[in-house]
N, C-alpha and C positions, 0 to 999 in steps of 0.2 A: 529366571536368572539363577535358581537357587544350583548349587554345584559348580557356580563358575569360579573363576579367579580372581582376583581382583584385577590384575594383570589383563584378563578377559574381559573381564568389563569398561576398564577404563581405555582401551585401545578405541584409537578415533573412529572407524569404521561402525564398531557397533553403540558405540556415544552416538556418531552421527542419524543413526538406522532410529535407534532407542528415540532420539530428539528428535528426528521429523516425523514420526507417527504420534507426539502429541496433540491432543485437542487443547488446544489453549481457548482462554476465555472471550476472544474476540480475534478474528484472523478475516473474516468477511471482505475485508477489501484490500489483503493482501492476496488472497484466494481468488478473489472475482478477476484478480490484475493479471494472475498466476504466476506471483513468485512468493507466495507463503514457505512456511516451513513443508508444508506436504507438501512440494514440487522441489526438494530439497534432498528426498530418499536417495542416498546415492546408490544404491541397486536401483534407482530407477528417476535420475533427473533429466524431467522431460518439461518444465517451467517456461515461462516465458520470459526466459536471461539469457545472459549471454557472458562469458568470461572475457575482462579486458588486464592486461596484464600489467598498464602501471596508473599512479595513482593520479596525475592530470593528464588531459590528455580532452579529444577535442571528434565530432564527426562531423561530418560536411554534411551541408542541405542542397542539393537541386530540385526543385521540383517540377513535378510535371503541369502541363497546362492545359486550362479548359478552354483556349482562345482556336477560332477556327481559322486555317489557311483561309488568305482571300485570293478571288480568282484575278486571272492576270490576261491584258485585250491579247489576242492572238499575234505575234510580229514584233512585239515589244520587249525590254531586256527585265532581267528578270527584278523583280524587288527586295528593295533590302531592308532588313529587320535587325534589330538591336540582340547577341543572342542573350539566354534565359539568365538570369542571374544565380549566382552561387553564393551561398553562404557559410559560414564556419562558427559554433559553438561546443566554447569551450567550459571544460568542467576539471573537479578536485572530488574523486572520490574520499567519502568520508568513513571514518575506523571508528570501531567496538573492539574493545581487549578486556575482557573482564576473567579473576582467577580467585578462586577460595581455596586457604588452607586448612588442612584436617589433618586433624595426629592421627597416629594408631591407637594411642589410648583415649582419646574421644569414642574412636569407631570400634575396637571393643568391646568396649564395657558397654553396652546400648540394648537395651531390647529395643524389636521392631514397631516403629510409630504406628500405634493405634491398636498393638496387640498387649496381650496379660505377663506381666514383668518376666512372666516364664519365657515367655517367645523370644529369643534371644537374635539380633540382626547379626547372623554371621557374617562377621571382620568388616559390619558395616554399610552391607552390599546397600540393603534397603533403603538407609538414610542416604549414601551416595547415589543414588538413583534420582531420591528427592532431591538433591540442588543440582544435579544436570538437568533435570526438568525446571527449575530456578532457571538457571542460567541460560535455557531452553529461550524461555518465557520473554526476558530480557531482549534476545535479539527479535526474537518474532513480535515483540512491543515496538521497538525500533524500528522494524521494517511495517507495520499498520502505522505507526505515524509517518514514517515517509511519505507512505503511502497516503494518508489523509492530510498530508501537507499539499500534497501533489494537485488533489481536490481544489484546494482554499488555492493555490496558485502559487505558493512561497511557502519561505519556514525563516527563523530565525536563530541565533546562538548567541550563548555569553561566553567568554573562554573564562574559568577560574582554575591558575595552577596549570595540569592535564587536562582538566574536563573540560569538555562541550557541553553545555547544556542546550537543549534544545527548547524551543518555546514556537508556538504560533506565529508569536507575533510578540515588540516590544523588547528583541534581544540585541546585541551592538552589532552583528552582522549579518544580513540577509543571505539568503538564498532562492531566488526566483525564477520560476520556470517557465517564465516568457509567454506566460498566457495571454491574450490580447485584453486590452481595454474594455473592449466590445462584450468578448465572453464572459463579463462581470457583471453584478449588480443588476439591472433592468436589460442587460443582453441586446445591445443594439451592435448586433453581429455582422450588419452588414453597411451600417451607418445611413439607415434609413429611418431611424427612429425607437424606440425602446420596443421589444415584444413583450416585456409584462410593464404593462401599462394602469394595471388599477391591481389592487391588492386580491391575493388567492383566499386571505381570513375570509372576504368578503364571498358569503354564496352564491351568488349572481353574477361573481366573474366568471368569464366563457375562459378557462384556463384550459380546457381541449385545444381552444384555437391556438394559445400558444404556446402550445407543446408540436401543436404541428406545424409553426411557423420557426419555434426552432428546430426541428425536425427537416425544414427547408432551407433553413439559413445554416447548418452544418453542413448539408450535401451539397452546397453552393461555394462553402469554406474550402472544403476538404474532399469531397467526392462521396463520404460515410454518411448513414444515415445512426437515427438514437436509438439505442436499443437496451439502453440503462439508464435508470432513474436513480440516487441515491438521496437520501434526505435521514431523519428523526421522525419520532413518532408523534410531535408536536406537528410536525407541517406536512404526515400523511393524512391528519384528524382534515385538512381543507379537503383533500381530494375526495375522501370519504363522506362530506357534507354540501359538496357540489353541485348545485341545481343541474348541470351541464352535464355530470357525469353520471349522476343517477337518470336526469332525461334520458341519453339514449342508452343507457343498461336497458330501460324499459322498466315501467313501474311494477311487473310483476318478478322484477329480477334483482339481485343484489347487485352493488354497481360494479362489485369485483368479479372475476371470474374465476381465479387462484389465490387463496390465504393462507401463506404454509409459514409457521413458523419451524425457523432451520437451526434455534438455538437459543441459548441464554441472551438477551438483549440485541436479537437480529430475527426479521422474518422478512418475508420477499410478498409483492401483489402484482397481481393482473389484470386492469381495469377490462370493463367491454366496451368503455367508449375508447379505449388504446390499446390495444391489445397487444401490439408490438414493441412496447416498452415495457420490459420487468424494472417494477419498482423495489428497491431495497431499501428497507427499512434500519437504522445502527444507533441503537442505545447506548452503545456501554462507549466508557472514556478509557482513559488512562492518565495518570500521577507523573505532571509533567512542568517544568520551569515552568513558570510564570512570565517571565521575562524582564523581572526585577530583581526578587530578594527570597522565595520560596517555591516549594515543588507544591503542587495544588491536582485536585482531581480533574480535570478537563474533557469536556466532551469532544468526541473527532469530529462528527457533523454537528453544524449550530441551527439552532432553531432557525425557522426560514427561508433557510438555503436549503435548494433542490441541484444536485450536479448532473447534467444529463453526458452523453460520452455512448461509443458506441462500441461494440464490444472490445477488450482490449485482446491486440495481437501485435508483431512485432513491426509492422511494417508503420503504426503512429507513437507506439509507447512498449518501453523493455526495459526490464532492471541489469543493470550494468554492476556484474559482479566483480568488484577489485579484486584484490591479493596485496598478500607480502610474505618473506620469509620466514618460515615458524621452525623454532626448532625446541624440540618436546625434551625439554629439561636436558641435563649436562648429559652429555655425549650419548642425547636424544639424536632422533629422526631430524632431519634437515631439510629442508624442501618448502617451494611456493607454493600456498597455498590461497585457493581463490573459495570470494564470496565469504560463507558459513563455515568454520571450523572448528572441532571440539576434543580437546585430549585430553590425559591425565597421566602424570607422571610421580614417583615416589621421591620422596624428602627423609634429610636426616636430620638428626640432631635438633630436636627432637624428630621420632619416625614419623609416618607419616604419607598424605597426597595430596598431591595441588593439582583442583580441577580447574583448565583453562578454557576460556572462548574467545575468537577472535571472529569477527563479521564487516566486510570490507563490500561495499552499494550502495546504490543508488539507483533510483527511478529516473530515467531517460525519456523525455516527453518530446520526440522529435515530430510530433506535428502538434504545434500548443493550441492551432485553433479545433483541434477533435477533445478539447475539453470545454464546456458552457456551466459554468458556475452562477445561479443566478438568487437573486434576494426578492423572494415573492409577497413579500409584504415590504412594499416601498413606502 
């Protein structure tokens, strides 16, 4: 950075370049979905989104059918069948607009953070760096709880003032993304009766059997089979102590066959009694309404709950990037801009720069039964 401008620096393309090559503290299931900040580079957006250009707005269902033509006696006219039904669900893309301002005599006078008073942060740069990766952090928080909303089946909000708050659970108006009944709780997916039927704490439950019974009741839903696992490090401790899972590992084997940790409070496993389910492992929370009266630290996955789902691509689940008109400060750039947005523009009186963010998405779950949310200790 050092030699540029500030003019160069805060122009939105290399704001944008600069903020999706963040590693932020937790992106795992923004990332596993593929619409984190890294599928965000715009020399290079190749994500699993899609830009839609206004803010409600709605997409049709038809689907396809697993039912088989039936044969028909030879000489007789033909049969008639009711056709397939169509559906319409509709949505309100939701907005992030966040902006800090900085003088010039703030940015200044400053040595650079973390360096010897002598190190002086030319006009700034370095501290400016540090709250675009702030405000970085901010949208990529937002789109992991989308995202870990999307899991749990819903999310909720308070309005106070402007703000949204967003909450779990407990705020005055929902948002639900039509997961079925079935794909909840004990997972009676196909209303034949519960698949986890006796608790995973318990060593003795044969939880193989029902991982591959929902393993069969998603390709019976949907046509997909599971090939993600996601849970806490609480309710990987049962797979790991499973009579069922270490049996067939074989007792002279570990019952994993891959243990890779891929980060600060995330690692990924490979059982050998399943082998075609990567399991993901997600520690870390985020500082999030309550859905009462404070912001509180919150975990995305809760103890117990395993979400199984098969890989995501766009033909079940896509984050649907809004827009709106952004225009970069007084007889600034003008233009629609979709999804993630990041600029910065000069202030007077006192001098000065206002660093903006604007982020317009949402998670689009157009097939809700290829999600299985399930509570392994009933």
């Amino acid at each position: 950075m050092a030699g540029r401008s500030i003019q160069d620096v805060l122009s939105p393309e290399v704001v944008l370049r600069e903020i999706s090559r963040i590693q932020l503290p937790g992106t795992v299931l923004s990332d596993l979905f593929g619409w984190g900040l890294a599928s965000r580079d715009p020399a290079n957006m190749s994500g699993n989104m899609i830009d839609y250009p206004l803010r409600d707005g709605s997409y049709d269902v038809f689907s396809r059918t697993k039912n088989a033509g039936t044969g028909r006696v030879p000489g007789t006219a033909n049969g008639l069948i009711k056709p397939q039904k169509a559906g319409r669900v509709k949505f309100t893309i939701p907005r992030l607009a966040e902006q800090i301002a900085l003088t010039d005599e703030e940015l200044v006078n400053r040595r650079q953070l973390g360096q010897a008073v002598t190190v002086i942060d030319s006009m700034g740069e370095n501290y400016i760096m540090r709250q675009k990766r702030y405000m970085a952090e901010l949208v990529g928080n937002m789109i992991e709880f989308q995202t870990a909303a999307l899991l749990r089946g819903s999310y909720t909000f308070d309005q106070v003032g402007d703000e949204l708050r967003n909450a779990f659970t407990g705020g005055e108006e929902t948002i639900d993304f039509q997961i079925p009944a079935g794909n909840k709780n004990q997972l009676d997916m196909l209303g034949a009766g519960a698949i986890v039927g006796a608790s995973w704490a318990t060593a003795s439950t044969n939880l193989v059997n029902d991982v591959y019974q929902v393993n069969q009741a998603m390709n019976a839903l949907t046509g997909m089979g599971v090939e993600h696992a996601i849970c806490n490090g609480v309710t990987i401790q049962y797979l790991l102590n499973n009579d069922f899972i270490k049996a067939q590992a074989g007792t002279s084997n570990t019952p994993f066959e891959q243990f890779e940790r891929s980060g600060p409070g995330r690692f990924t496993i490979v059982f050998r009694a399943i082998p075609w389910v990567k399991w993901h492992i997600i520690e870390y929370g985020l500082n999030l309404w309550d859905g009462s009266s404070a912001f509180a630290e919150t975990v995305l996955i809760a103890n117990d709950n395993v979400t199984f789902l098969p890989t995501p691509n766009p033909p079940w689940v896509q984050y649907l990037n809004g827009g709106e008109v952004v225009t970069e400060g007084p007889n600034g750039t003008r233009a629609f801009r979709s999804g993630f947005y990041a600029y910065g523009f000069p202030a007077w009186n006192p001098s000065g720069w206002n660093l903006c963010t604007v982020h317009n998405g949402f998670p689009a779950l157009y097939i809700p039964q290829a999600i299985a949310t399930a509570d392994v200790v009933p």
